[in-house]
N, C-alpha and C positions, 0 to 999 in steps of 0.2 A: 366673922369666922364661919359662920352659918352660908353666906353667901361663896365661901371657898371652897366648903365642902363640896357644895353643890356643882360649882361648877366644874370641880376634880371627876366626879362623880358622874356626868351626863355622858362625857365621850367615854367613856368606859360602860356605860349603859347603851349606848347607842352599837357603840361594836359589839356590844353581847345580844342586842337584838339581830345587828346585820348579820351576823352566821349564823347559818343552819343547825338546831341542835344534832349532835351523833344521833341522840335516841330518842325517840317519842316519848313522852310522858305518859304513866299509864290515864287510859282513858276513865278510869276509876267504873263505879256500878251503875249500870242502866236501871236510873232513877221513874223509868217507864215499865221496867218489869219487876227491879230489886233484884238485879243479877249480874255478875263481872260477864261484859262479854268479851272472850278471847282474840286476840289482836289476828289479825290477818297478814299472812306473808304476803311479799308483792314480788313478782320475779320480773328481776331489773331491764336484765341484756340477758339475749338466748346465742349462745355461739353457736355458729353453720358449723361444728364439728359433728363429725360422724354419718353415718347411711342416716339416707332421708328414709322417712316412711313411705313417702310419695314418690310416684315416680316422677323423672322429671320431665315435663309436656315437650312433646315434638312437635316442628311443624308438620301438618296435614295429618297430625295421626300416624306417622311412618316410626315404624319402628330403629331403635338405632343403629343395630347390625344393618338392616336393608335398608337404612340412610345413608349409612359409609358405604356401602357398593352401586351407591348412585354414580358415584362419577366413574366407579368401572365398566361399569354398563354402558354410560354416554360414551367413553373410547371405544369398547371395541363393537357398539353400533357405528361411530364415526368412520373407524380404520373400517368395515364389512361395506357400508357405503360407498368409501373412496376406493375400493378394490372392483366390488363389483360393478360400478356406474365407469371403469376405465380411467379416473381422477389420478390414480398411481398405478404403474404397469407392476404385475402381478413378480414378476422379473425381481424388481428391485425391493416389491413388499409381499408376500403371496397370502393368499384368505384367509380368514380366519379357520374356515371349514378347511382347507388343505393341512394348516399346523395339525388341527386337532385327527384329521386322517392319519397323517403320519403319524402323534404321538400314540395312538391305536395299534399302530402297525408294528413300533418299537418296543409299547409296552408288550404286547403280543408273543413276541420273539426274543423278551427276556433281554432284549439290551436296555430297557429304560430302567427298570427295578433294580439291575446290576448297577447302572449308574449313580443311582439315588441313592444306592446302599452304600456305595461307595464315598461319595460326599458328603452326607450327613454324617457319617463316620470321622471323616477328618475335622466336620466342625464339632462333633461332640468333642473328639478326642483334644483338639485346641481351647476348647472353652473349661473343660474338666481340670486343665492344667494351668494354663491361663489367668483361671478367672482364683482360685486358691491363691497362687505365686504373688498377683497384685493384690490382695487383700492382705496379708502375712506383710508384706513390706510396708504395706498403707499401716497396716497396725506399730511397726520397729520405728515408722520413721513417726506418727503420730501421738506416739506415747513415749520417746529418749528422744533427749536429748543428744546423744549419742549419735544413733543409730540416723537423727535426722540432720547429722552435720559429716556424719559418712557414705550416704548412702541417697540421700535426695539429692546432692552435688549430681552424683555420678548418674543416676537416670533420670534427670531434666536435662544434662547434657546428651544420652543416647538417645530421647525421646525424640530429639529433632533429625535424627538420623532417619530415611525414611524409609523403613522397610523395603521396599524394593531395591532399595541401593542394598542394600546385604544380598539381595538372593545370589551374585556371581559367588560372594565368599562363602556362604551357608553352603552351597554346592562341591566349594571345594571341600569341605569341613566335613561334613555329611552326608556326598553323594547324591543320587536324584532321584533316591529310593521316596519313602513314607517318610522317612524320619525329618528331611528337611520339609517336606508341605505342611505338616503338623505343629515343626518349631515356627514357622513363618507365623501360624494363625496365633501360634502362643504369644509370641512377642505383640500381635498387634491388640490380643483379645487383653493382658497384661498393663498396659498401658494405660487405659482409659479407666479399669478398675482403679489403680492406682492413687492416679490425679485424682477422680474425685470421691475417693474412697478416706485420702489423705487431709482434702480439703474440710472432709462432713468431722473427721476428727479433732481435728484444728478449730472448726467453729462452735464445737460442743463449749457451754455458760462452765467457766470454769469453778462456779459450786455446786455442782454435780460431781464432779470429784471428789470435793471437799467432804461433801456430804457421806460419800462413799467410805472417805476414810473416816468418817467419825461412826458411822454406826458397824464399821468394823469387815469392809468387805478388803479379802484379799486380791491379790491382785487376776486373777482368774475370775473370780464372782463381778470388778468392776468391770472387766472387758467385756465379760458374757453379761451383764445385769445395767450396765450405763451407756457404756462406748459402745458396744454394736446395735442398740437399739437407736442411738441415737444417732449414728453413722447409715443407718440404712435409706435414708433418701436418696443423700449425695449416692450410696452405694449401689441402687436401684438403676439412678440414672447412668453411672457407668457400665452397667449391666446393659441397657439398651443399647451403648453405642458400640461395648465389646462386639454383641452379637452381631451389629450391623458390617462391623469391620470384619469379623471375621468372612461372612459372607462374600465379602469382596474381594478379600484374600485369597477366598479359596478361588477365584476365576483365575486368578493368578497362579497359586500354587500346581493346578492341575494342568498348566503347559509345559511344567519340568516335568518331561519323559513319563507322563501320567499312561498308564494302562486300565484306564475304570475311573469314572467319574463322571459328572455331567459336561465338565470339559475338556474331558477327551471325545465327548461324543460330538461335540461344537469343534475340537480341532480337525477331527475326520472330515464332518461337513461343509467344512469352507475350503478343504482340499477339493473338490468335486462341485462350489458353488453351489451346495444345499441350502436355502437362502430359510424354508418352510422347516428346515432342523435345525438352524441357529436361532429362528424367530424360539421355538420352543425351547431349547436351552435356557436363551433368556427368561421369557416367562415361566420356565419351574426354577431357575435363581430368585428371579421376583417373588414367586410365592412360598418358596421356603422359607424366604427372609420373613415376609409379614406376618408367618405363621409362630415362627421363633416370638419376633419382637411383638406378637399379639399374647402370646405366654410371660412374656417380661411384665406387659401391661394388666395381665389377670392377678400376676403376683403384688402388681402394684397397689390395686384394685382392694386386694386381702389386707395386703401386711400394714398398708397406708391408710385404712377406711379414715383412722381420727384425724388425719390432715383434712382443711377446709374445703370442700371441690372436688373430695374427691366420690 
């Protein structure tokens, strides 16, 4: 009987040695001084959340603004090189010093500030409207059932519709005033909020809801207090691509019978083969854009710090 016990007894001892106790047993009194000494925390895992204290090391010591304007530098020393050594006729590319003359001469004379005001204008006024309209529907279809069996059908099928294909009928609709350059950027700025505005809603852990309703938030407190905080990644990144689209938009929008803009000032010029005022056109599109979507990135930068990398 004795020898049953025993042998009941060892594999059941034996897996009580193999795991790990939960809890350490107290170390009881330091029989060296006559005193309990108090246990030590030990921290496990440090998660990469949140700003670092340090910063983080570049190569050569370069700072990270004048690291990122390394490779613009290397262009337009490359293009100033292939211009002035004869590599590209001045004709089909012109200096970099002729653009920046001309841009002088236009700021000067009050056509470039007109233009800029002008522009910037229609992308604000596109993104103000825009970027609301896809958020509000990303919300109806993200949260009904309803609203996402009404209403998601209908713009995954207009989304493949491509913008420029509207613009002969927007023209009919609205004329070739302000009001259609501005709906153009609406719809493209619209769309990308949208989709991933609808997706960050959709992947939100569905006990965070749960949770919501049990400690009693109404439906206002869970949108403002769960869903939009937790929708703002996916939200963020549609935020950068609106901006970019609308940018693009607008080179477009501004050939409908445009009176002010930066292209109208690009369509006068290629009337006349001003090769040195379309180079510059482009490059203040270019840099409005970066400017914009470097504001996206600062926002990102704030609201995002407890994401890992950032």
């Amino acid at each position: 009987m004795t020898d049953t016990l025993d042998a009941k007894a060892a594999p059941a001892a034996a897996h009580h040695l193999a795991e790990p106790p939960d809890v350490l047993p107290d170390p009881g009194p330091d029989h060296r001084t006559g005193t309990a000494e108090a246990p030590h925390a030990t921290e496990l895992v440090t998660l990469p959340t949140g700003l670092s204290d340090e910063p983080t090391p570049r190569r050569w010591g370069i700072p990270l603004g004048v690291e990122r304007l390394l490779g613009v530098v290397l262009v337009l020393g490359g293009w100033a090189l292939a211009t002035n050594l004869g590599w590209i006729s001045t004709d089909t590319l012109p200096k970099p010093g002729t653009v920046v003359t001309v841009g002088i001469d236009l700021w000067q004379n009050g056509t470039l500030p007109d233009a800029l005001i002008a522009s910037v204008q229609r992308v604000g006024w596109g993104l103000a409207l825009g970027v609301p309209i896809g958020t509000v529907l990303a919300l109806i279809v993200g949260l009904s059932r309803l609203g996402d069996d009404l209403i998601d059908a209908n713009i995954s099928a207009f989304r493949f519709v491509p913008i420029l294909a509207l613009q002969p009928l927007l023209i009919v609709w609205l004329g070739v005033g302000e009001t259609v350059k501005i709906t153009m950027i609406v719809l493209g700025v619209a769309f990308p909020i949208y989709v991933n505005t609808t997706t960050a809603i959709k992947s939100l852990h569905p006990g965070y809801r749960e949770l919501g309703d049990v400690v009693g938030l109404s439906k206002g407190q869970l949108i403002r207090r769960v869903v939009l905080p937790g929708a703002l990644p996916g939200f963020l990144v549609g935020l950068r691509m609106s901006v970019a689209i609308a940018w693009l938009l607008l080179v477009f929008a501004e050939t409908i019978n445009a009176s002010s803009g930066i292209g109208k000032v690009m369509s006068d010029a290629s009337l006349f083969g001003n090769t040195d005022v379309l180079i510059l056109g482009l490059f203040l599109y270019a840099t409005l854009g970066l400017l914009t979507d470097g504001g996206v990135r600062f926002l990102e930068r704030r609201l995002l710090n407890w994401q890992p990398g950032r």
